[in-house]
N, C-alpha and C positions, 0 to 999 in steps of 0.2 A: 589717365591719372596725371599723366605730364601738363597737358593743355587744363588741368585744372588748375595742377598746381601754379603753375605760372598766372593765370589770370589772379587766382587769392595773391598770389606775389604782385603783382602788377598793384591790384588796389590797394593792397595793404602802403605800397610805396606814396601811390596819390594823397591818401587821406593827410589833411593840417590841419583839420578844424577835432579836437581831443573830444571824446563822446565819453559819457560816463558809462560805469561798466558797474554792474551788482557785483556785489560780493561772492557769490555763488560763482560766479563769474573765473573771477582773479583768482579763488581759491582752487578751482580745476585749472588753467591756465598753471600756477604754480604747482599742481599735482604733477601735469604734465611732463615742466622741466626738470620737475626733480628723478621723477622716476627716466625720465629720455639721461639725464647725467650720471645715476646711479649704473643704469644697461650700459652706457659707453665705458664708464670707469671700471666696472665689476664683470657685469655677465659676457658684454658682447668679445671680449677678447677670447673668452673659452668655449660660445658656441660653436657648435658643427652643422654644416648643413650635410645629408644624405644625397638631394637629389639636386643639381644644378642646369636653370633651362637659361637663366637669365645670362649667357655671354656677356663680355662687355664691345664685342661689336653688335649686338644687337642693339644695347645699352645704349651705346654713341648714334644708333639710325635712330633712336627713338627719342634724342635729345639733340637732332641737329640743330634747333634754334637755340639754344645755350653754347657759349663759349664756357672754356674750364673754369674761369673765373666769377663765371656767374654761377658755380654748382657746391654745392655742400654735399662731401658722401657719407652715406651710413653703412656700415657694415652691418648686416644681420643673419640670424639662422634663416633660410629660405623657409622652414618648414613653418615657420612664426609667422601665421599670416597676418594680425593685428598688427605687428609691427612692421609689417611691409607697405602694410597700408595706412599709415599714420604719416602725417605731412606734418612733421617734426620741426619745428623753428625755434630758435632760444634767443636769449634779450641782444646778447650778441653778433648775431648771424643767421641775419631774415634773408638769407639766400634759400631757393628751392633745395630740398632734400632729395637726392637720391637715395632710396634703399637698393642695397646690392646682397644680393645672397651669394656668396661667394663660393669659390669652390671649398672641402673642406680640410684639403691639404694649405692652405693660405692664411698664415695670421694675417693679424689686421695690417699692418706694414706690407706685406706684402700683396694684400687685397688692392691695398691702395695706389702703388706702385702698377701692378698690371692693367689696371682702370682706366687710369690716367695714360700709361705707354698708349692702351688702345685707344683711348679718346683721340691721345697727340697722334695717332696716324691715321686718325679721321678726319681729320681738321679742319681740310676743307668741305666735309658732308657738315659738321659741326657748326661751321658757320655761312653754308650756303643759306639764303634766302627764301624763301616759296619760288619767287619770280628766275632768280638765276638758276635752280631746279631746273624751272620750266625751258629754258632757254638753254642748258648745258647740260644736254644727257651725256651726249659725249663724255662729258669731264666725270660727269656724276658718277656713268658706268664705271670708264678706267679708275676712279678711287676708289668705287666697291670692290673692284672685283681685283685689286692691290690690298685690302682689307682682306678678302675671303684667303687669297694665298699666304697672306701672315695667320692668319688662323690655321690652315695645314699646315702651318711649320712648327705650331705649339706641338709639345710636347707632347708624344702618347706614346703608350704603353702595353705590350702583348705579354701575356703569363703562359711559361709553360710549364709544365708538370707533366711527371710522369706515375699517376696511382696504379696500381696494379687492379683495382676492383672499388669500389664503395658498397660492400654489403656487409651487413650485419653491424653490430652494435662495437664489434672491435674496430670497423672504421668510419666509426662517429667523431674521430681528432682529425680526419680528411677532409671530413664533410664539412667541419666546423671550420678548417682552414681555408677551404673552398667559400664560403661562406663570407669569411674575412677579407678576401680578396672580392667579391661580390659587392662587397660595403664599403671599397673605395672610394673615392671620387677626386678627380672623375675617372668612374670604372673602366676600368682596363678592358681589353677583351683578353679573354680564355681560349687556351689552347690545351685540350688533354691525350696527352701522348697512349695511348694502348688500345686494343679492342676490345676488353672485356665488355658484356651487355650492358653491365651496371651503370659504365661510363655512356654508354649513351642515351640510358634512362636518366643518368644529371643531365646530358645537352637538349631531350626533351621538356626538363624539368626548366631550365633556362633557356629556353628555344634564344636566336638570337644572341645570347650574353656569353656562350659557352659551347665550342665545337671540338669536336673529336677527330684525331689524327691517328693510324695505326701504322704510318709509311716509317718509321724509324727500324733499326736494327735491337733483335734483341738476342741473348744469349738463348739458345734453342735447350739446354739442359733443364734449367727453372725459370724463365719464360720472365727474367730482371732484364729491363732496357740495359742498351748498351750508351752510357754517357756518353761518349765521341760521335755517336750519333746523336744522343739529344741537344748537342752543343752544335752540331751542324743545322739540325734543323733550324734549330733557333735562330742563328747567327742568319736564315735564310726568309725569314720572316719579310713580309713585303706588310705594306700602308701601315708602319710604326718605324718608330724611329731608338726605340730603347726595348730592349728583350730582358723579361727576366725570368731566368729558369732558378726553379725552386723547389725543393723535397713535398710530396705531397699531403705532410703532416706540419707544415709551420705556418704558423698564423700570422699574418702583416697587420700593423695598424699602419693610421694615418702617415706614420713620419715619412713611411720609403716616398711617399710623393714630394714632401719638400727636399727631399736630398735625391733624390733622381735628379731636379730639375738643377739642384746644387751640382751635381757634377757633369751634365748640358752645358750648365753657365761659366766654370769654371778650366773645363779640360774639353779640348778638338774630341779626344778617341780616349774613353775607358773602359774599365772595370772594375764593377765594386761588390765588393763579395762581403758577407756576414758569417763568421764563427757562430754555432752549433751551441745552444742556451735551449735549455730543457724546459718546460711545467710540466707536473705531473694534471692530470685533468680533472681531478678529484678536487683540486688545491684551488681550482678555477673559478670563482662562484659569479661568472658570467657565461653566456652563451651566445650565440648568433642566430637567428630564428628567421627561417624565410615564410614569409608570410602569402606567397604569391603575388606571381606579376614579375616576378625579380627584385622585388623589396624585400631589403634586408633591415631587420631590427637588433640591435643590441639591446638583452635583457638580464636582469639580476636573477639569479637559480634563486636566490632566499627566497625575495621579496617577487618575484616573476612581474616585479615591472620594469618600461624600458629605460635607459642610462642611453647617457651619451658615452661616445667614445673614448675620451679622454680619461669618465672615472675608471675605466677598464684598465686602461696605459696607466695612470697613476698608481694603482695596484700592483700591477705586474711590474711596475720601476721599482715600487718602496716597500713590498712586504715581504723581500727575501726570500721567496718561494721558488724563484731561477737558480737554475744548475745546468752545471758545466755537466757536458759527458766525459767518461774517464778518458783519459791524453789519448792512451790505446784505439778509443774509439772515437774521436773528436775529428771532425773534418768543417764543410760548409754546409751551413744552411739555403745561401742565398747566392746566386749569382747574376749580376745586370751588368747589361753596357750598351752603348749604341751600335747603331747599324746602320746603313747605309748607303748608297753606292760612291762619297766617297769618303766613307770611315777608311780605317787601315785596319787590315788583317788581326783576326787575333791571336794566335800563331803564325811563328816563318815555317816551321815544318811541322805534318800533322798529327795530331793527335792521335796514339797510341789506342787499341780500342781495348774500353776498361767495361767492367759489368758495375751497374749503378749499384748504387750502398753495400758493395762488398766492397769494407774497410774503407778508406779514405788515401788510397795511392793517387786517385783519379785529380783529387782537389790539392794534393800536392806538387803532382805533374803539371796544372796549371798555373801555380804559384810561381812555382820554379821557371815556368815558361816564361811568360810574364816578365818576369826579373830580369832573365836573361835576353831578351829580345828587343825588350826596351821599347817596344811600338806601341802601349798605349799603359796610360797612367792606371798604376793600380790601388786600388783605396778598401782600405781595411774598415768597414762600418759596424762593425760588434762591438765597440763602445758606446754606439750613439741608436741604434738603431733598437724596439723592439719588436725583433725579429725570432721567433722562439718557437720547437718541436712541443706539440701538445699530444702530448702520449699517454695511453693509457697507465701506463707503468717505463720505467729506465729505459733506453734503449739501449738494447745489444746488438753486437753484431750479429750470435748467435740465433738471434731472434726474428732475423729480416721476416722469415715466413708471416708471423704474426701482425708487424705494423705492415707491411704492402700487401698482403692480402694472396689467396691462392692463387696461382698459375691453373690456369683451364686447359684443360687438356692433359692435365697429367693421368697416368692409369690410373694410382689413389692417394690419396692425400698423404699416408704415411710416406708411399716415393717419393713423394714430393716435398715434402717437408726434411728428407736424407739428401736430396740434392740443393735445400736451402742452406741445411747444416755446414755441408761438405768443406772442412779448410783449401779445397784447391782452388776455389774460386779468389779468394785472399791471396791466397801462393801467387795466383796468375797474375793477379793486376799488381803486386810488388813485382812480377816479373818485368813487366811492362815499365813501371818506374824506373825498375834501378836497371833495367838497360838504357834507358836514355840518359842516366844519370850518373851510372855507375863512377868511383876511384875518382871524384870529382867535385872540388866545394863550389861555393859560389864565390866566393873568391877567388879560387885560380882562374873562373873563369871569364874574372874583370865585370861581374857581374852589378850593375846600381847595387850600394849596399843600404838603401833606404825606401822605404813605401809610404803614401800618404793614406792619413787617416780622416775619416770624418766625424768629426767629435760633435756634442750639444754644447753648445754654452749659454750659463744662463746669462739673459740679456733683457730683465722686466721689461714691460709685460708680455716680450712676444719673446717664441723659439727661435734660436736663433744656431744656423751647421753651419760650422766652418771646416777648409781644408786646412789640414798643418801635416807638414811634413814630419816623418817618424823617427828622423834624426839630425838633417840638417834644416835650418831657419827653411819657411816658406818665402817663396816670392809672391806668392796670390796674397792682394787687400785685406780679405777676410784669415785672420790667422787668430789660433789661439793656442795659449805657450801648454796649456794642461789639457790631459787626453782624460781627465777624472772629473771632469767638470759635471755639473747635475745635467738633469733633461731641460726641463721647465722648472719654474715655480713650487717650491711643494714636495717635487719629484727627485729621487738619486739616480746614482750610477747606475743602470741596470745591471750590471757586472755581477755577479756575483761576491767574487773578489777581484783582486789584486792581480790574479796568473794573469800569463801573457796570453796573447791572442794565439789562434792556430798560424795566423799568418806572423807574426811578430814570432813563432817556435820555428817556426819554416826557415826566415830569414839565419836563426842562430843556430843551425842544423849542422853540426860539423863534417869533414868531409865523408863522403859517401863509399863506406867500403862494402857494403853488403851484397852480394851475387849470389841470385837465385839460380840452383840447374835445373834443367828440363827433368833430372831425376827426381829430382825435390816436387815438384807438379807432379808428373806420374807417379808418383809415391802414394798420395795423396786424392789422387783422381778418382772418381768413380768407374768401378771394376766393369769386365765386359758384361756380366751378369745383369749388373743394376742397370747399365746402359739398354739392355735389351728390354726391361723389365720396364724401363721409361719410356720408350721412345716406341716400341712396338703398336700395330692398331690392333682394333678386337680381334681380327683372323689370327694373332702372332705373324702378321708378317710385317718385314722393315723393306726400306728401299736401301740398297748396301753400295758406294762410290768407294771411290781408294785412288791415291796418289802419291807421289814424291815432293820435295819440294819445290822444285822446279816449275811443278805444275800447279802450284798452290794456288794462285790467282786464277785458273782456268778453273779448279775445284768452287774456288769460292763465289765461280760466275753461275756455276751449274746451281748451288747452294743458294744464292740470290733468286732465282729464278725458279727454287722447287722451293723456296718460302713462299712468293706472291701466288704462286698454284695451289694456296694448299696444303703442301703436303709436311705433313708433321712426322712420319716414322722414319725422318732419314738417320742415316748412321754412315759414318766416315771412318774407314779404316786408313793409318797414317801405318806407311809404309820405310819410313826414317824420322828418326828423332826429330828433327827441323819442320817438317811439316807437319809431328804431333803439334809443336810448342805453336806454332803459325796458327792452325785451327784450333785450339783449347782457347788459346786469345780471343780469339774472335769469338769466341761463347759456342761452339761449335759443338755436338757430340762426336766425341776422336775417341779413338783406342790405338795401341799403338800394336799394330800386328808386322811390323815388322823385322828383320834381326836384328843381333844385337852387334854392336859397331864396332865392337870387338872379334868380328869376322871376319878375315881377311879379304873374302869376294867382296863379301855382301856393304862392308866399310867405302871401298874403291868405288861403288855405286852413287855414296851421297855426296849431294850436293850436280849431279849429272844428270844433262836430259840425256835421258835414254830414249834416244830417235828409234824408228823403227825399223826391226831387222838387227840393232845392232845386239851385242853378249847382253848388257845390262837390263836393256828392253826385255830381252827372254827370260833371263833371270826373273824380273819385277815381274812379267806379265803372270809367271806359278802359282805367285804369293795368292793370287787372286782368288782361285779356285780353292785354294788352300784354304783359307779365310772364309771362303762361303761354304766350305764344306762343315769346318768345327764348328757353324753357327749352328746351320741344318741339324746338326748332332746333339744341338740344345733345345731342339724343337719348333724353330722359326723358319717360317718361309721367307726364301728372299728374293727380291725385286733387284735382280744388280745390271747398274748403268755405268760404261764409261763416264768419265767426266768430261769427253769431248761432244757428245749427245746435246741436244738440244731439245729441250721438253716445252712441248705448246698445250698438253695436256695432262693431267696426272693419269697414266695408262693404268696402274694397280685396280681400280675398279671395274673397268674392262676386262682385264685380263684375269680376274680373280671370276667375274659371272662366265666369261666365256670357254673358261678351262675348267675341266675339274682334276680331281684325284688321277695320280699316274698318267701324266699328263707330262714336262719339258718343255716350254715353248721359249723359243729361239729367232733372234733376228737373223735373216739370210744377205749375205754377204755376197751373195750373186750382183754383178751392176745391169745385167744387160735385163732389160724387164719382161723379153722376149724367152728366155731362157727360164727353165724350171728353179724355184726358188733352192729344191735342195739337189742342187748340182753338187759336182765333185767336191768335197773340200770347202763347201759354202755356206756352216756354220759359223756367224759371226759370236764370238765369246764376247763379246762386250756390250750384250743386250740380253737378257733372257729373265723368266720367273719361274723357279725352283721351289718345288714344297718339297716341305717334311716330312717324306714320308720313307720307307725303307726301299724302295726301287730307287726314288731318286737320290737317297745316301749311300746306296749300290751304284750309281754310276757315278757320281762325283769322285768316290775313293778308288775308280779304278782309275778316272782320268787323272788324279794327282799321282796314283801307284806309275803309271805311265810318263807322265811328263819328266819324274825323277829319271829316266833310262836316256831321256833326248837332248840334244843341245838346241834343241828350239824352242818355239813359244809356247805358251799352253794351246793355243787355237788348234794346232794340228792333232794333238790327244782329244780334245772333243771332236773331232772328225773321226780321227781313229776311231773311240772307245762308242759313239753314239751312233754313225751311221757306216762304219766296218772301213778296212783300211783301205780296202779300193771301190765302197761306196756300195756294197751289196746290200745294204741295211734299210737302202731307201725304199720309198713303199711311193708309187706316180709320182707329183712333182712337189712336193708340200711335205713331206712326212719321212722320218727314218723311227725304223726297233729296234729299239735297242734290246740285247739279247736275255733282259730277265723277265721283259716288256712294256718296259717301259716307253710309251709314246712321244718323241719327238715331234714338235709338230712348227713349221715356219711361220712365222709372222706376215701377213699381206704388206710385202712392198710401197704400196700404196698410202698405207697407213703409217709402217714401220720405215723410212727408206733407210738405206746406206746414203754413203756420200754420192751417188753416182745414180742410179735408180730413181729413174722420172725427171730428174734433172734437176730438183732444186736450187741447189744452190746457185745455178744459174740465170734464175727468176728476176726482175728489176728488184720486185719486191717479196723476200724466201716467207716472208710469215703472211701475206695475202695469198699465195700460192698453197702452204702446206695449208691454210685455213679451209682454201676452197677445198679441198682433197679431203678435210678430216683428219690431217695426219695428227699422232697422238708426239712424234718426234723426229728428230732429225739426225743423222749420224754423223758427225766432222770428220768422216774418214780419206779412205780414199787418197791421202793427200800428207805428204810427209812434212816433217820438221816442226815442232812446236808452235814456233812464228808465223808458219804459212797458213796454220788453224786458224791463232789467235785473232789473225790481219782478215780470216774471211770471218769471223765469227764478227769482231768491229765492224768492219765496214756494211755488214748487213744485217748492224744494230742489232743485233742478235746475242748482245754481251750484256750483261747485267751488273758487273762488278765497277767501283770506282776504287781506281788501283791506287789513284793521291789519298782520297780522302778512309779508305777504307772501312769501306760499307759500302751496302749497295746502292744501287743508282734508284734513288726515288724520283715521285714527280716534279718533289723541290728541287732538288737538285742540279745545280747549272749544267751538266752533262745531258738531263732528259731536254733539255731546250736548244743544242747545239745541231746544226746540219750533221750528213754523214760524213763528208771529209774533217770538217771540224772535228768530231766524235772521233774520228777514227785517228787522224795527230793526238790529240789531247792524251787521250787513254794510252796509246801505243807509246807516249812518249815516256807514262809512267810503267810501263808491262815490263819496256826493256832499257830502262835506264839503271 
């Protein structure tokens, strides 16, 4: 097309001698210019192209024998193939036409501008020769492939979301969001945070355009990600350069691409977040329609033909059909910023972990963060952006069950919709706020008293975002004195009214007195009843851990580690207050089984490791069997593991086929592998599977009746009461009867070990060793003092928790990519700092 145009340019320049021309002639020749100046003056500034192949470094390889000065550009819709193909000249300016189908976040202004940038840094491909081609590969190369690396540094774009499901017709505003985001350009890539099936029937459905992630944290009660974890992920994102994580009901149009690129251009390191604008979906009388292939069409519900994008944005700016959600429930919609290895931090310290769309403390923590930390410019875009929740009906809070979709795995959907309900979840993450916040304005704490906004202004004929600062003068070129300005042409405020932004209520938030207690949470919690009723599997059996505080980071490594195996019926008895509030945060299922602090032993205990051997150790370790007994009395079997155990396998399906009824089976605490497992004394308590049945609620309430008479541990009562006090109870080398006959029966060493037993943990490599073996887990015993676990548990990678970032160590995560000494400093720095 080029090499044509150019020769009809070539002759048309030669010709001097005037040819007469028919009337037919001049009268299509003037149809021509008229309708070519009508599309430049009228239509072409409001086209949209969909799909963009024509780059403009490709652009500039395929017009190297044109310099800029010999080029006339045209802006058009790419999908307008008539007009791509029309060699366009006016009386004017008989330069060769380029058509450019531009992307379709780019007005014409801005089209123009990026054409031309990459033409000027072709320059020399531009106006090499045929002959100096042939002669200067060399040179030719190095300016391509100087071309190709400024095109990787254009701006792109990764989405993350977090849906809970896409099924059924109540999460048709997902879909349709999904969809919107789909029909950007140029299209971002998709990232969908959860495992439910549905989610990866849209990444089939989009193969390529749209992948699925389930490595985040999510709260184990009703199965809501954990935002501190979807903001790490994010923030962890590789081959992009801007993240933007977003509710999985809000719809994007075109604008987020010219003001992403607006704040690239403008600011080193941001964040730019969007306030929370509703439609109701009824109200909507457009759709997004994938037609296959990953084309996406916008069409009119009336008239079910397709529209461009803009009439859609023109509606939704001026027919007042946006709303605000009540203040109560009002947070963010949107949040984006760059990334890269060398952005700056987006917090100095880490993020608090909150459960996603329960309430909006999470988007206030990061406000506030932000402000106070000063490390990268934050920009309020809910004035300018439409950015907006397509919801079947209002959102509630009360409601999350219904816009994210069921939790899989729960027993039945009533449970589950009581643990959507539940106010502790609310309670928690205001816990988590107002302790970082707590008795403290922003003010006192010298905090910028100002945030930049990105406003539209209208600027005929093109869009035109500017930055202005939200209380003193900007120092950036582009400034605009009014945050009320229109969109476009045509178009209003999207605003509904007048209120202030979520982030502009933030900033005038007086000081913080509100303090949430840990009683206030367990108040409010779900009871050990409904926990059991959640979390149990078909058999009624749970796997049952218990810890202090102290040990809570060891608990939440074991917890990390029975999430990626699996196993969904864990239950965590918190044995002091401090460690309830630590795991409820974490989205954890806690109860709090231990006394009340108001006892004068049991008080003296928190906040202490109780090493082993010492009063406190003995006291805590009773609580245990205590705790497994009242469950068993409920009807549940229980799976109970120390938290120093290390699990390679989920054993409960093992142990469930190869035991039956009046049965006990028990880890043997013998080291020497030579020696019969149940030797003197060599029931280990801190492994075993316990049913419900009356023998085994017969031995448990003797071994608690017992332990209450001793000043030692529990271990020695289950020696006592199960295999007699000087061991006459044992039956060869595997077995004790208990006396109502109940069957003790040991665990295979081999499978089962202690700390000492085959020798594991002395292996170069402990999980290629327990793997050869089969082993179902590992014991961290044997081996005293807290630290001296934690330091073999690290150093033989064998730790699953990230103590800075808090959540667990996924694949993204800079920890899974570190050496073992590395690994073992980093973590250990935050274990006991």
């Amino acid at each position: 097309m080029v090499g044509a145009l150019r020769n009809c340019w070539s002759r048309s320049v030669k010709r001097t001698k005037p040819r007469c021309v028919c009337p037919a002639v001049i009268i299509t020749m003037a149809a021509i210019v008229l309708v070519t100046w009508l599309l430049n003056i009228t239509v072409l500034p409001s086209l949209y192209s969909q799909i963009n192949n024509n780059t403009p470094s490709l652009i500039a390889v395929r017009l190297r024998n044109f310099s800029l000065s010999e080029l006339r550009l045209v802006f058009v819709n790419k999908g307008n193939i008539a007009l791509q193909q029309a060699a366009v000249q006016v009386e004017d300016d008989d330069r060769p036409v380029v058509v450019y189908g531009g992307l379709e976040a780019e007005t014409i202004e801005e089209q123009g501008e990026n054409l031309k940038k990459s033409l000027q840094s072709e320059q020399k491909i531009v106006e090499l020769s045929e002959k100096e081609r042939e002669t200067s590969p060399e040179e030719t190369s190095a300016v391509t492939s100087a071309s190709q690396q400024q095109q990787q540094q254009l701006l792109s774009v990764t989405i993350f979301s977090a849906p809970l499901a896409y099924s059924g017709e109540e999460d048709e505003p997902k879909r349709q969001a999904l969809l919107s985001w789909l029909h950007l350009s140029p299209r971002p890539k998709i990232v969908l945070l959860g495992n439910h099936s549905s989610l990866h029937e849209i990444s089939k459905e989009f193969a390529g355009m749209v992948s699925v992630e389930d490595e985040i944290d999510y709260s184990s009660l009703n199965g809501l990600p954990m935002f501190h974890s979807m903001v790490a992920r994010a923030h962890a994102a590789v081959d992009t350069n801007v993240s933007v994580l977003i509710r999985a009901d809000v719809v994007l149009l075109q604008d987020i691409m010219p003001a992403l690129r607006k704040m690239s251009a403008t600011f080193d390191d941001w964040m730019l977040m969007s306030g929370q604008l509703v439609m109701k979906r009824n109200l909507l009388p457009f759709k997004f329609v994938h037609k296959g292939g990953g084309i996406v069409f916008l069409e009119s519900t009336i008239t079910g033909e397709a529209v461009i994008e803009r009439e859609m944005a023109s509606y939704v700016g001026s027919s007042g059909k946006l709303e605000f959600l009540q203040e109560e429930e009002e947070g963010l919609n949107m949040w984006a910023w760059n990334i890269g290895s060398k952005s700056a931090p987006l917090f100095s310290i880490p993020m608090p972990p909150f459960v996603f769309t329960a309430g909006y403390d999470h988007d206030s923590w990061v406000v506030r963060s932000f402000l106070q930390d000063g490390l990268r410019a934050m920009v309020d875009a809910t004035d300018a952006l439409l950015c907006f929740h397509l919801q079947q009906q209002l959102h509630s809070r009360n409601n999350i069950a219904a816009n994210n979709g069921s939790s899989s795995g729960s027993s039945s959907s009533s449970i589950a919709s009581l643990f959507y309900a539940e106010e502790w979840q609310h309670i928690a993450n205001a816990r988590s706020y107002y302790h970082a916040f707590r008795n403290m304005s922003l003010y006192e704490r010298g905090i910028p008293t100002s945030i930049w906004k990105l406003i539209a202004c209208k600027d005929p004929p093109t869009i035109k975002l500017c930055v202005s600062g939200a209380v003193s003068n900007s120092s950036v070129s582009c400034y605009c004195s009014s945050a009320r300005q229109s969109l476009a042409p045509a178009f209003i405020n999207p605003m509904p009214t007048n209120k202030q932004t979520f982030l502009e209520r933030e900033m005038s938030k007086p000081t913080l007195t509100k303090v949430i207690n840990v009683s206030a949470i367990r108040a409010s919690s779900p009871s050990l009843d409904l926990l059991l009723l959640k979390v149990a599997d078909s058999s009624k059996s749970i796997v049952l851990v218990a810890a202090t505080e102290p040990y809570s980071e060891m608990l939440l490594s074991f917890a990390c580690q029975a999430k990626s195996l699996g196993v969904q019926n864990l239950l965590i008895a918190a044995f002091d207050e401090k460690l309830y509030e630590y795991a409820i945060l974490q989205g954890l299922p806690v109860f709090f089984a231990g006394k009340d602090s108001s006892s004068s032993n049991e008080s003296s205990d928190v906040n202490k490791v109780c090493s082993f051997g010492t009063e406190c150790f003995r006291r805590t370790t009773k609580l245990k069997s205590q705790t497994v007994l009242m469950i068993l009395k409920k009807g549940y079997n229980v799976l109970w593991s120390d938290v120093d155990i290390v699990w390679f396998r989920n054993p409960l399906p093992y142990l469930q086929a190869s035991y039956g009824a009046g049965t006990l089976v028990v880890q043997s605490d013998e080291p020497d592998v030579k020696l019969p497992a149940n030797g003197c004394g060599r029931i280990n308590s801190g492994f075993y599977y316990a049913r419900a049945d009356k023998l085994t609620i017969t031995a448990f309430s003797e071994i608690v009746e017992h332990a209450k008479t001793t000043n030692m541990s529990e271990q020695p009562s289950f020696n006592h009461v199960l295999c007699g006090e000087w061991g006459q109870n044992r039956i060869q080398g595997s077995q004790c009867n208990y006396t109502n006959g109940l069957q003790i029966l040991f665990l295979d060493r081999l499978l089962f070990p202690n700390g000492i037993a085959h020798g594991y943990w002395w292996f170069p490599n402990v999980t290629e060793a327990c793997a050869s073996n089969g082993c179902y887990m590992l014991h961290n015993n044997w081996i005293r003092k807290m630290e001296n676990k934690v330091n073999r548990q690290l150093s033989t990678r064998l730790w699953f928790y990230d103590v800075a970032g808090r959540m667990c160590i996924h694949s993204w995560n800079a920890l899974a990519s570190l050496g073992n000494e590395q690994f073992l400093q980093q973590v250990n720095a935050s274990t006991f700092s």
